[in-house]
C-alpha positions as CSV (number, residue, x, y, z in Angstrom):
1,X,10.6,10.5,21.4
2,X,10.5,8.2,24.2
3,X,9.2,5.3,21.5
4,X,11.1,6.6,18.4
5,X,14.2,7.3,20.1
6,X,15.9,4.2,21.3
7,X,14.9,2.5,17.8
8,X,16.6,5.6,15.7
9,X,20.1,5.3,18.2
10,X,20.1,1.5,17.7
11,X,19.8,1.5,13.5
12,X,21.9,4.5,13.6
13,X,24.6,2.6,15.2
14,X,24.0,-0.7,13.4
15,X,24.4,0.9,10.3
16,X,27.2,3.6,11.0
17,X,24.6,6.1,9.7
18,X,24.0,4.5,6.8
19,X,20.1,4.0,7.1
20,X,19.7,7.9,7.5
21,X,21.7,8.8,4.3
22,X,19.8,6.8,2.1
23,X,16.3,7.6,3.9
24,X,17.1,11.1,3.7
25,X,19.5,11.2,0.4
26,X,17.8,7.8,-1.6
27,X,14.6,8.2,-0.4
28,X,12.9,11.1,0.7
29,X,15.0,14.1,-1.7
30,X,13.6,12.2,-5.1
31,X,10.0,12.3,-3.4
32,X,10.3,16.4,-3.0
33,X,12.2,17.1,-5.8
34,X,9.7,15.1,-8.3
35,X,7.4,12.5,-8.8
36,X,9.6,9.8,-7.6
37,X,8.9,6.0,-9.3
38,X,6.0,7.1,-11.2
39,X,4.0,8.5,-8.1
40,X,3.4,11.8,-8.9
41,X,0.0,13.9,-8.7
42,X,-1.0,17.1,-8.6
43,X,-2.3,19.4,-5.6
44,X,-5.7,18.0,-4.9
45,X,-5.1,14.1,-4.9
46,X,-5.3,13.6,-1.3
47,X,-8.6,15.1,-1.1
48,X,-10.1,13.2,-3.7
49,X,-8.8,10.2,-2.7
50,X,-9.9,10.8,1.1
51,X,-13.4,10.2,-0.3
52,X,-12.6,6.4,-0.6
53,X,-9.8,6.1,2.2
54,X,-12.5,7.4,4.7
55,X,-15.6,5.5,3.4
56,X,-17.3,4.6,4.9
57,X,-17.2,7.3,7.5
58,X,-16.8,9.7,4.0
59,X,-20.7,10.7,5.4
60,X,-19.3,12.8,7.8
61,X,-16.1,14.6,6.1
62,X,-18.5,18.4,5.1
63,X,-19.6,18.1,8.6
64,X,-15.7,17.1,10.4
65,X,-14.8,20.0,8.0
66,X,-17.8,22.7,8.9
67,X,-16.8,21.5,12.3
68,X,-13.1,22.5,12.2
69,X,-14.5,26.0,11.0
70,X,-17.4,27.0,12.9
71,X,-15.7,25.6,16.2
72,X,-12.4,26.2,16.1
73,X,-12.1,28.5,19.6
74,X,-12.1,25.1,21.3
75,X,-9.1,24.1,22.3
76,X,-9.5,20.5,21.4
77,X,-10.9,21.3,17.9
78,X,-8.2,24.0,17.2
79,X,-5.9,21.1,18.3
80,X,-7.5,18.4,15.6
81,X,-7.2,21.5,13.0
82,X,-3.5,22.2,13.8
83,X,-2.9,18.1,13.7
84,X,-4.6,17.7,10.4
85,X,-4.1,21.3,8.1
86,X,-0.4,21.9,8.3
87,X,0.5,18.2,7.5
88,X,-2.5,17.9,4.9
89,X,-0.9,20.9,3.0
90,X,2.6,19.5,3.1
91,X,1.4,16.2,2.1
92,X,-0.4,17.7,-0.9
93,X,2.2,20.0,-2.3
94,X,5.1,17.3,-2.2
95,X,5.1,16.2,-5.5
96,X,5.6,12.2,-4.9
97,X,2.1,10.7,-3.5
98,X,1.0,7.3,-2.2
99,X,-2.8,7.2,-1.1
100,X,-1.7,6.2,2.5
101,X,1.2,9.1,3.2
102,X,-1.8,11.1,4.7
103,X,-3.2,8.3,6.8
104,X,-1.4,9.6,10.1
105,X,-4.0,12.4,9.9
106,X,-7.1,10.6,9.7
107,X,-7.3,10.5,13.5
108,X,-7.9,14.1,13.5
109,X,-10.5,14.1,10.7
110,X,-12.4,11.1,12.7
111,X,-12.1,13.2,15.6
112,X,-13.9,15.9,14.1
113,X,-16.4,13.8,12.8
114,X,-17.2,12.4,16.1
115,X,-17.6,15.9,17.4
116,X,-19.4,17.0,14.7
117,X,-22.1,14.2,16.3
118,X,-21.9,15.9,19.5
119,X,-24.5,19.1,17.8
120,X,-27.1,18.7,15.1
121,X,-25.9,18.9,11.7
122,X,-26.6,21.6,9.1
123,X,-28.7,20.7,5.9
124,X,-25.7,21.6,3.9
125,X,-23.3,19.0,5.6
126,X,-25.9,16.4,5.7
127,X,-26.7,16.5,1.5
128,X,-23.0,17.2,1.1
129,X,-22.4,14.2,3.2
130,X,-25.0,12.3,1.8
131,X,-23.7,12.6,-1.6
132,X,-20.0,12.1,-1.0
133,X,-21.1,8.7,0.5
134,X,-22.8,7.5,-2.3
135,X,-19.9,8.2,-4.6
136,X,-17.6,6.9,-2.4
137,X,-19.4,3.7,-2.3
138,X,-19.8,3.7,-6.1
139,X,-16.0,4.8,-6.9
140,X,-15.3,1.5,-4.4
141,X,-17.5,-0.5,-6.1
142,X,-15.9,0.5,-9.8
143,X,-12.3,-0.3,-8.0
144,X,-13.0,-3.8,-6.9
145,X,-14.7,-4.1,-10.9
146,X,-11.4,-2.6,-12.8
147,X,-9.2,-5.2,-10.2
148,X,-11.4,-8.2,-11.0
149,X,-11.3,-7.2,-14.7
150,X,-7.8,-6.3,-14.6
151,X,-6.1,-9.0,-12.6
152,X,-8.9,-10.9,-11.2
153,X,-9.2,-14.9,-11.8
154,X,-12.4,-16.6,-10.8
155,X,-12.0,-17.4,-7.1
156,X,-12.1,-13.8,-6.4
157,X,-15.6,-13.1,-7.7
158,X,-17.1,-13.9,-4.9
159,X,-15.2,-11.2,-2.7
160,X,-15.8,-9.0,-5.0
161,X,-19.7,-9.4,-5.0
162,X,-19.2,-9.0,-1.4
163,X,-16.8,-5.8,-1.4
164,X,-19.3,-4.5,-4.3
165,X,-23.0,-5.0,-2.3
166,X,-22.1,-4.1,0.9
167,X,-20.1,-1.0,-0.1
168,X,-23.1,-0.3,-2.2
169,X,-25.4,-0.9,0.9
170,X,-22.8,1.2,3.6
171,X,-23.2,4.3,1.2
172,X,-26.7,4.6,0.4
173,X,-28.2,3.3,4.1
174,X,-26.2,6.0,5.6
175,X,-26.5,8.5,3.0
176,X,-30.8,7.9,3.5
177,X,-30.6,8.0,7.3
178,X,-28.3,11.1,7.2
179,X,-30.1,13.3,5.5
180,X,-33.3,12.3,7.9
181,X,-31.4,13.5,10.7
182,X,-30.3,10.6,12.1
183,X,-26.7,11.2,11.7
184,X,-25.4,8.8,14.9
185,X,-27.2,6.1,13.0
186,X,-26.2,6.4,9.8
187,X,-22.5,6.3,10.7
188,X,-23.0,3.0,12.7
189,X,-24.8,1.8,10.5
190,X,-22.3,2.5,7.2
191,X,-19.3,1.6,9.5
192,X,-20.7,-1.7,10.2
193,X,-21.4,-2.5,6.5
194,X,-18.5,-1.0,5.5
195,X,-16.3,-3.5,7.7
196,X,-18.2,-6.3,5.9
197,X,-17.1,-4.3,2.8
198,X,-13.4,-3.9,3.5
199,X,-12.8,-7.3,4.6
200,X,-14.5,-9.0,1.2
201,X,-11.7,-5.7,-0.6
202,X,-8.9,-7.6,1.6
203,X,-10.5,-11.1,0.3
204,X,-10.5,-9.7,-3.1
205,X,-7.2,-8.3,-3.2
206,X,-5.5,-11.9,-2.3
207,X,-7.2,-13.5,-4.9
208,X,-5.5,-10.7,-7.6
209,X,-2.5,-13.1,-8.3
210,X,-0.6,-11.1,-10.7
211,X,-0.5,-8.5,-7.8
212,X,0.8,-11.4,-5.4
213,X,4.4,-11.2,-6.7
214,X,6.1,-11.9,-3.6
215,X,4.1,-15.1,-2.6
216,X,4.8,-16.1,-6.2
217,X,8.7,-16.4,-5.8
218,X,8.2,-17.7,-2.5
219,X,6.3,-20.7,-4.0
220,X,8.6,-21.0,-6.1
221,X,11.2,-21.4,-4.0
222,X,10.1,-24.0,-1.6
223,X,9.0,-26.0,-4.5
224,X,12.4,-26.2,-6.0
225,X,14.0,-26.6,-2.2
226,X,15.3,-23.3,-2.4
227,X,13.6,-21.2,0.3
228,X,16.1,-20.1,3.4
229,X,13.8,-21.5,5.5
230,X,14.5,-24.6,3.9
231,X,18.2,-24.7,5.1
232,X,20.8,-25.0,2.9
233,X,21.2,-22.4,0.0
234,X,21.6,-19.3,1.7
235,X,20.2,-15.5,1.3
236,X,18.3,-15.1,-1.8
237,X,19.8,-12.5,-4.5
238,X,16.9,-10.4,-6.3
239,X,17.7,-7.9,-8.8
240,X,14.7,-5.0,-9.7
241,X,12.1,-6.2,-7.5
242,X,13.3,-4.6,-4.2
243,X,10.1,-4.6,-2.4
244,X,9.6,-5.3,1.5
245,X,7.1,-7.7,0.9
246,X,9.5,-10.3,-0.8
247,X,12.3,-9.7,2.1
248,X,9.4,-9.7,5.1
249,X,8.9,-13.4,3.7
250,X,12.2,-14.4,3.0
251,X,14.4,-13.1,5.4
252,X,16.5,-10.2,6.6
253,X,19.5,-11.4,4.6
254,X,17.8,-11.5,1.8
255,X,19.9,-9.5,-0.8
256,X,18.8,-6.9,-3.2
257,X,21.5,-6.5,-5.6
258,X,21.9,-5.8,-9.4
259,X,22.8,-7.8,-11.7
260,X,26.5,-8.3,-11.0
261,X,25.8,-9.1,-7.5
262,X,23.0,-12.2,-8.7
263,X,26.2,-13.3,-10.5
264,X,28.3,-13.3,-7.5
265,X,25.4,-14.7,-5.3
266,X,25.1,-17.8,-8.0
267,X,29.0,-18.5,-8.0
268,X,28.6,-18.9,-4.0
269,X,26.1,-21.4,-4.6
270,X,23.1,-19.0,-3.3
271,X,19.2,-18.7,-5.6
272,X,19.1,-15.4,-7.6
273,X,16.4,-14.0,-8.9
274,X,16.6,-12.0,-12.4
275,X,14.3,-9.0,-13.7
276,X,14.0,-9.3,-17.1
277,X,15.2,-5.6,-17.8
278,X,18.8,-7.6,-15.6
279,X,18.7,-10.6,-17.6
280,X,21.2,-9.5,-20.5
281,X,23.6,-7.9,-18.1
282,X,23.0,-10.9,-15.6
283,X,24.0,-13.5,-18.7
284,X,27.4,-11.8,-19.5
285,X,28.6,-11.1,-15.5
286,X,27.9,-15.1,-15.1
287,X,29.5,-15.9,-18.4
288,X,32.5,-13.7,-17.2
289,X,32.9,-15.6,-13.4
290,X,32.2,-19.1,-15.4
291,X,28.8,-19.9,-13.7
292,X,26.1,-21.2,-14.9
293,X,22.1,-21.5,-12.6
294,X,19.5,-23.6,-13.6
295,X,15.9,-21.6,-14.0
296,X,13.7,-23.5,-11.7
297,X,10.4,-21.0,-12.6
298,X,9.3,-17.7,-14.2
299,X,6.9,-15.3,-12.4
300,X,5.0,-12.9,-14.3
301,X,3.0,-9.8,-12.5
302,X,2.5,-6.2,-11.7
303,X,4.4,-4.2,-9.6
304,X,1.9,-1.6,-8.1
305,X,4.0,0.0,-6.2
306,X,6.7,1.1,-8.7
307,X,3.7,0.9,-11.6
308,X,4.1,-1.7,-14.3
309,X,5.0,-5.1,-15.4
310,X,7.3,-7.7,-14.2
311,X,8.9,-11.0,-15.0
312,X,11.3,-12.4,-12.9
313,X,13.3,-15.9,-13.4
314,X,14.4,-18.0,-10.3
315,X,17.8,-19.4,-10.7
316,X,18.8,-22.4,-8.8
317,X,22.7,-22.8,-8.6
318,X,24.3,-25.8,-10.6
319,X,24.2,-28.7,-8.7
320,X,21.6,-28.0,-6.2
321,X,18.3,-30.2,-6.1
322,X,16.9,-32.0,-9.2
């Protein structure tokens, strides 16, 4: 409360409320009611997908859990299970899911891994263990393949091999030392090699350029002397790519409008950019206010976050740069 608080007065005041109506109203009532832009998943997604979220420590995740169960008069551990359950089951029954809405749990489930190190394992955590890491490590592996395949180019093939061997490596060096009882081991062991692995995934995932939209349009932008930063044109105008990533590097005044609004932001002399599915409406609301902008660069990619394909045209005002 203490950490939360003064930030929820201070946007509740700067906005006159507004930021809680469309949190609550925009954003979070689609995400019960339904699968909300194409997220949606079934009961059961979380868990599967906790299998590659906690790799490399997915070795330990039948023992965290036989944990939880078998020691759950502790205090502490009835804690980590009160922490982690409860949310877990909210989290898995709300029909909109993004693979990191359950990460504020994980610090219970590495809890209870640690204190699952505290006593020797049984043999049936240990196998399960053992073979949840090496799928893990495989399903990473055939990730970083489908990306590479999918949207790779070839400066990211060398990340990959990284991501791919060590991942590889984490799984089955922990798996083997696991299931020989040397379960404090195995976990530094896979963690270590699974940092090596995550960071060539991060190395990877920059090299993915369709999935780079927002660097794209910044590009873009500063090549054409259009970038706020720059100076002189103003807040850029987006229409259908309303992602934080493109206002985290363009500015706070950046505004996401529709295609009406790119019109008005053009007749003020501002940049606009134009999703395709805008570009009709965004022609006639120009040709109504007489303007006319000057496309300065096309950006083609995939929006992961809303699921599918983009193009988006950068507009430079008439009479601005060259």
């Amino acid at each position: 409360a203490l950490i939360v608080g003064p930030w929820a007065i201070a946007i509740t005041i700067a906005t006159d409320g507004g930021f809680w109506r469309e949190a609550i109203a925009g954003d979070l009532a689609p995400k019960v009611a339904g699968g909300h832009e194409s997220h949606g998943a079934p009961p059961g997604y979380y868990l599967l997908g906790a299998l590659v979220m906690f790799f490399p420590a997915t070795l330990m995740l039948p023992a965290a859990l036989s944990t939880a169960w078998s020691r759950r008069a502790e205090p502490a551990v009835r804690f980590l299970v009160c922490w982690l359950v409860p949310a877990w089951i909210i989290f898995e029954l709300t029909p909109t899911k993004l693979v990191h809405y359950t990460l504020p749990t994980y610090g219970a489930l590495a809890l209870l891994a640690a204190a699952a190190l505290t006593r020797p394992i049984g043999n049936v955590s240990r196998y399960a263990g053992a073979a949840l890491s090496v799928l893990a490590g495989l399903l990473m592996a055939a990730v970083t393949v489908y990306g590479l395949t999918e949207f790779g180019r070839s400066t990211a093939q060398t990340w990959a091999t990284i991501t791919i061997v060590f991942a590889v490596l984490a799984a089955l060096i922990g798996a083997f030392l696991l299931m020989h009882r040397a379960a404090v081991t195995a976990v530094v062991a896979a963690v270590a090699l699974g940092l090596v692995a995550h960071a060539g995934l991060a190395g990877t995932i920059r090299q993915l350029r369709p999935l780079a939209i927002a660097p794209q349009l910044q590009q873009v932008l500063e090549r054409a002397d259009l970038h706020p930063r720059q100076g002189r044109p103003g807040p850029v105008a987006i229409t259908g790519f309303h992602e934080p990533s493109f206002v985290f590097l363009t500015g706070r005044e950046t505004e996401l409008t529709d295609a009406a609004g790119a019109a008005r932001a053009l007749a003020e002399g501002r940049p606009v950019i134009v999703e395709s599915a805008d570009a009709d409406a965004f022609s006639a609301a120009s040709a109504e206010l007489g303007v006319t902008g000057r496309a300065v660069g096309v950006v083609n990619g995939h929006n992961y976050s809303r699921g599918g394909d983009v193009s988006l045209t950068v507009y430079a005002p008439a009479g601005s740069g060259t």
